[in-house]
C-alpha positions, 0 to 999 in steps of 0.5 A, a space after each residue: 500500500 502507498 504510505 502517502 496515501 494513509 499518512 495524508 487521509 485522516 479517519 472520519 466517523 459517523 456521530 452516533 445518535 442514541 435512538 430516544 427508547 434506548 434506555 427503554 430497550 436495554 431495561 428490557 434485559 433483567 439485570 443480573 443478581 449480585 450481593 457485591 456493589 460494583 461502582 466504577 468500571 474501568 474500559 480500555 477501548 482500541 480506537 474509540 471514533 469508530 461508530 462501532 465503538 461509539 455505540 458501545 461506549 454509550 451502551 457501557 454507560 448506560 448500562 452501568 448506569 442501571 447498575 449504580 456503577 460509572 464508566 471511566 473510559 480511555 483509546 489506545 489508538 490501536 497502540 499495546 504499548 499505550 494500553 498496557 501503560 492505560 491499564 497500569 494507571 487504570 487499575 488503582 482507580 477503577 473496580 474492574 476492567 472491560 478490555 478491547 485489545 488494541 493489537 492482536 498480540 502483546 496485551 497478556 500483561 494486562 491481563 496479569 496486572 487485573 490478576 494480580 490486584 484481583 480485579 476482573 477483567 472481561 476481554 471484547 472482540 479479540 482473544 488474549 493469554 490467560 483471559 477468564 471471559 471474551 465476549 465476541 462473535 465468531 468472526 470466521 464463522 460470521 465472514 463464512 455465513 456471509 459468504 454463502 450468502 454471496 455466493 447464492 445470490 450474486 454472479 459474474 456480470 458475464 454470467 459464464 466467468 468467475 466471481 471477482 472479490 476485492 477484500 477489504 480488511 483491517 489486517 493488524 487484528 485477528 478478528 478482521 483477518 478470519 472475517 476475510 477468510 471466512 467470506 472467501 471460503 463461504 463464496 467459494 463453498 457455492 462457486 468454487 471458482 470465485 477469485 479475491 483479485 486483492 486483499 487491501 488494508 482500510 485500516 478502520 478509515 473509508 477515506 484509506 479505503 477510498 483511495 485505496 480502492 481506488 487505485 487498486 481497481 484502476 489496475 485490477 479491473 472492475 469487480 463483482 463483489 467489494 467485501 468490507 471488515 465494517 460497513 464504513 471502510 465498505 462505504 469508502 471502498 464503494 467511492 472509489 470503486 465508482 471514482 475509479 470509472 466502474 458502474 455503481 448500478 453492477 456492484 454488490 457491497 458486503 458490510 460488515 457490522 451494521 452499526 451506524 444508521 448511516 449503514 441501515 439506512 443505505 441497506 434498506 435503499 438497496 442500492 450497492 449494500 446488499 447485505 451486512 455481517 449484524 454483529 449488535 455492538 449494541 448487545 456485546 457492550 451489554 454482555 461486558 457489564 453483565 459479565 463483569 457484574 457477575 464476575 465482581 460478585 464470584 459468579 462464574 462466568 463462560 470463557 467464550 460468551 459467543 454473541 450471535 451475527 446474522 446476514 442481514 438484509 432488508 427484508 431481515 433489518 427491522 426484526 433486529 432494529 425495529 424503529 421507535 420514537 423515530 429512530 433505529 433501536 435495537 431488540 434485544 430480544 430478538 437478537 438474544 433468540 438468534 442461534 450461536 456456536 458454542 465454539 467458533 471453528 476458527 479463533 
């Protein structure tokens, strides 16, 4: 990848807007017993202006909040070393930890330094040494379900030759990686032919993956399938796709995540989103505090609290975020109801 181009381009986010019933929503979900009163919750996130983790830092809050409990909260910028050094400050002031690993090695001291002033600790999204808890999809599988998906429903424009998938992906985190491989692996389980032409990284930023794309494509040829890690660097990869000369009316997007509204509302115009990976940020940030309200009061608590993901279209949409007050807000009883693995078949 061109330096120049990621050292020039500055990430951008969508704002997130809390749908007005959200309270409503996650008090819907029973709290959890405990004797033991957990007042301060410390989270260590990886990089916070990703809508991704705009919604969980509101929903940590909040549902901290129906605890008693507040949130004190600090980006890493998906650098270990500065978390490790967050953590190690963190803990003198906080009860217990949520932690978004910042790399996909390299954080086990974190994990060691919650021990050691026995503190609990739950992991999100990305797996370390010696965690007790991980509250996480199965990216392998999710990428894999989406790749089905694909590879059922969307053809080579010449109808005869291959399918053509530009992949999109986050490469530094492991979670990213096995979301690639699970879609390449899903398409080709239906059209054994279909072909990644390039793999490039949109480090987390659509205007990265814009330009990225862009001059990608210009060497690659035009392309089936744009397969994107998050629905943003999804969004960004689609501009360029279309700045590189390519019809908008020919292209399928495969997101990844559905957080934003920036998102639903572009899956239900159905335009280039076809379909997207729902992973219900809404729903880990729930499970964390759950997890760690059990954890502080010596309940037991799953080495892998698998949260469920479906391919979501916009038939699929409304059951998961019907609108209320106005706004997109999550059911969280029918995401709780959707089948997960016990075990992911890649980690």
């Amino acid at each position: 990848m061109d330096q120049s181009v990621s050292n020039q381009a500055e990430p951008e986010s969508a704002v997130y807007k809390p749908p007005p019933l959200l309270d409503e929503a996650i008090a819907s979900v029973p709290l959890v017993g405990a004797s033991k009163t957990l007042k301060r919750i410390g989270y260590l996130t990886n990089y916070s202006f990703h809508i991704w983790y705009q919604i969980v830092m509101e929903i940590l809050r909040r549902r901290a909040r129906q605890y008693g409990a507040e949130v004190v909260i600090q980006d890493a910028v998906l650098s270990a070393e500065k978390q490790i050094a967050q953590a190690k400050a963190m803990l003198s002031e906080v009860d217990a930890l949520v932690l978004t690993p910042a790399a996909t090695t390299g954080l086990e001291p974190v994990v060691e330094m919650a021990r050691s002033v026995s503190k609990p600790l739950i992991v999100e999204a990305n797996p370390v040494g010696g965690m007790t808890t991980l509250v996480a999809i199965c990216d392998y599988d999710a990428g894999h379900d989406l790749g089905v998906w694909v590879g059922n429903n969307v053809r080579n424009k010449n109808a005869s030759g291959a399918l053509r998938i530009l992949d999109v992906g986050l490469p530094s985190l492991r979670p990213c990686q096995l979301r690639s491989e699970g879609f390449a692996d899903g398409v080709r389980s239906i059209q054994p032919d279909a072909m990644v032409v390039a793999s490039i990284n949109g480090e987390a930023a659509p205007e990265i993956a814009h330009k990225v794309a862009r001059e990608t494509l210009r060497q690659t040829g035009d392309v089936d399938v744009i397969f994107a890690m998050d629905d943003e660097t999804g969004q960004g990869a689609y501009e360029g796709y279309v700045e590189a000369g390519f019809d908008p009316a020919t292209i399928t997007v495969a997101g990844f995540g559905l957080a934003g509204d920036h998102e639903k509302e572009w899956l239900m115009r159905r335009e280039a989103l076809k379909v997207s990976a729902a992973m219900f940020p809404e729903y880990v940030a729930l499970r964390c505090v759950d997890n760690l309200i059990k954890a502080f009061d010596g309940q037991q608590t799953p080495k892998r609290d698998v949260i469920p993901t479906v391919a979501a279209t916009p038939k699929l949409l409304e059951k998961f975020y019907p609108k209320r007050g106005g706004a997109w807000t999550p059911e969280f009883s029918a995401i709780a109801a959707l089948t997960t693995k016990i075990d992911c078949t890649r980690v």
